[in-house]
N, C-alpha and C positions, 0 to 999 in steps of 0.2 A: 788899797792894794793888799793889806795884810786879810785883810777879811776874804778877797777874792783866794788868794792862797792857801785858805782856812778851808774854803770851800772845795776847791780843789783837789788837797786833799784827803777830805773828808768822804769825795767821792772814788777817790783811788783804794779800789780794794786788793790787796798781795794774795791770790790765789797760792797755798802750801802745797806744794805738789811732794807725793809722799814718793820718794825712792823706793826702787822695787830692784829685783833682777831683770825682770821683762821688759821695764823702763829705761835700762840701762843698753841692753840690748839694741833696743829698738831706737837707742840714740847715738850706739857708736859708729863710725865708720872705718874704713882704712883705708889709709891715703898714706902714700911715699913707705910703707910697707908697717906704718903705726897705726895702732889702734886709737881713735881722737875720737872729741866730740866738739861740735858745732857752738862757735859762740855764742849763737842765738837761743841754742837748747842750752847751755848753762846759765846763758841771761834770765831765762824763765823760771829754770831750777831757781837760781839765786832771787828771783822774785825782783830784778832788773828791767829796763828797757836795753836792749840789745847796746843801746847807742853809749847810754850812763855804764851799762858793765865795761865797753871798750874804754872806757873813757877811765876807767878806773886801772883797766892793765895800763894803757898808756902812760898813765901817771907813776906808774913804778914797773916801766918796759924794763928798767936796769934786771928784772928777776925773772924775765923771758926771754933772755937776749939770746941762746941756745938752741936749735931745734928742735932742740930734746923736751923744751918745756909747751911750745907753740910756735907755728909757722901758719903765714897765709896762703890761701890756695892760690894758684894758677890760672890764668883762664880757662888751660885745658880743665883741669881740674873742676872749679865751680860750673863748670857749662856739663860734666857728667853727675855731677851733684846734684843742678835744676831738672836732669833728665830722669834717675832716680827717683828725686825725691818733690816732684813736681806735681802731685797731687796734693800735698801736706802745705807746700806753700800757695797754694791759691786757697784753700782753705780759713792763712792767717791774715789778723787784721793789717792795717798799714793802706798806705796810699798808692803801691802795685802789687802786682805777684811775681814781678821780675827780680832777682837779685840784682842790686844795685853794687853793691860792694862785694867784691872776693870776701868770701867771711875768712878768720882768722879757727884753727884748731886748736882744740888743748890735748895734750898727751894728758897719760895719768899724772906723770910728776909735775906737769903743768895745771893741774886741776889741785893738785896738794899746793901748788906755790898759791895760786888764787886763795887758797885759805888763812894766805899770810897778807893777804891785798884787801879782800871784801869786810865789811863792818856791819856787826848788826846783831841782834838775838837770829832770825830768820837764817842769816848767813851761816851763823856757829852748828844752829839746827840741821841745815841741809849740809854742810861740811861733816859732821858726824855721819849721819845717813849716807852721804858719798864713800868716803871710807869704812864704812859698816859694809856696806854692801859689795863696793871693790874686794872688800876682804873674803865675804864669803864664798866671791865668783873663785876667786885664787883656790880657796881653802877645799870646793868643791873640785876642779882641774885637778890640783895636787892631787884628794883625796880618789881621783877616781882615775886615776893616768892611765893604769893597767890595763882600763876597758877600752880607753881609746885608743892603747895597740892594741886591743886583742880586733877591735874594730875594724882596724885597718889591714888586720891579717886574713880577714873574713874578708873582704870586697876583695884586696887581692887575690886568696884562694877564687871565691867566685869568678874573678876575671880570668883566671887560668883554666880553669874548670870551662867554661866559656870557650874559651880558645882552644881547648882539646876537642872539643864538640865541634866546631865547623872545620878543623883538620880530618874531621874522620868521615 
């Protein structure tokens, strides 16, 4: 038995997935008017099987009890999620391409609590890179605010400009 386990995992290799901006992007959603990310995409970040990361909040639900940190979707909700993002999941491995289970979200502060939950060198590494990267989305927003009213003052002028043009 020990040797079968040896073997096992020996052939289980942790693929590092490198945190990016784009990455992060590309994994957030918004649901109930928060920005989350999918337990399944942090399961892989954290270099998990979906099933061992739940199994890991579960064991210490006491530090997600709050909406604030994580909540599980809806039917309505997961059925606009499969419709979305429905090319991505036939793609992944597993035994269908249907979700099976309402996946559960993490907020940001729910993705900082998970860093008080998961164990590991891998875990510490992509914890670091998580909040590196959180940090620099922020730091960029912050830094560049002024462009995204002056942005917004441009599409509205254009819409008005617009609208004087089919008045006359």
């Amino acid at each position: 038995m020990a040797e079968e386990n040896k073997k096992v995992m020996e052939k289980t290799e942790i693929v590092v997935i490198e945190i990016t901006e784009g990455l992060l992007r590309e994994k957030l959603y918004e649901f109930r008017g928060r920005k989350v990310m999918l337990d399944s995409d942090l399961a892989e970040i954290y270099g998990y099987e979906t099933k061992n990361f739940n199994r890991q909040v579960k064991n210490n639900i006491q530090k997600f009890q709050a909406d604030d940190f994580m909540f599980e979707l809806s039917d309505e909700e997961t059925e606009e999620l499969s419709r979305c993002k429905n090319f991505t999941m036939n793609q992944r491995m597993g035994r269908g391409t249907n979700i099976k289970y309402n996946p559960h979200v993490f907020t940001e502060q729910g993705i900082y609590m998970l860093m008080t939950v998961l164990r590991g060198d891998l875990a510490i590494k992509q914890s670091r890179a998580l909040v590196s990267t959180f940090k620099k989305m922020k730091d960029y927003i912050l830094g560049n605010q002024n462009l995204i009213g002056q942005r917004e003052v441009m599409q509205l002028s254009m819409q008005t400009i617009k609208k004087q043009k089919k008045c006359i």
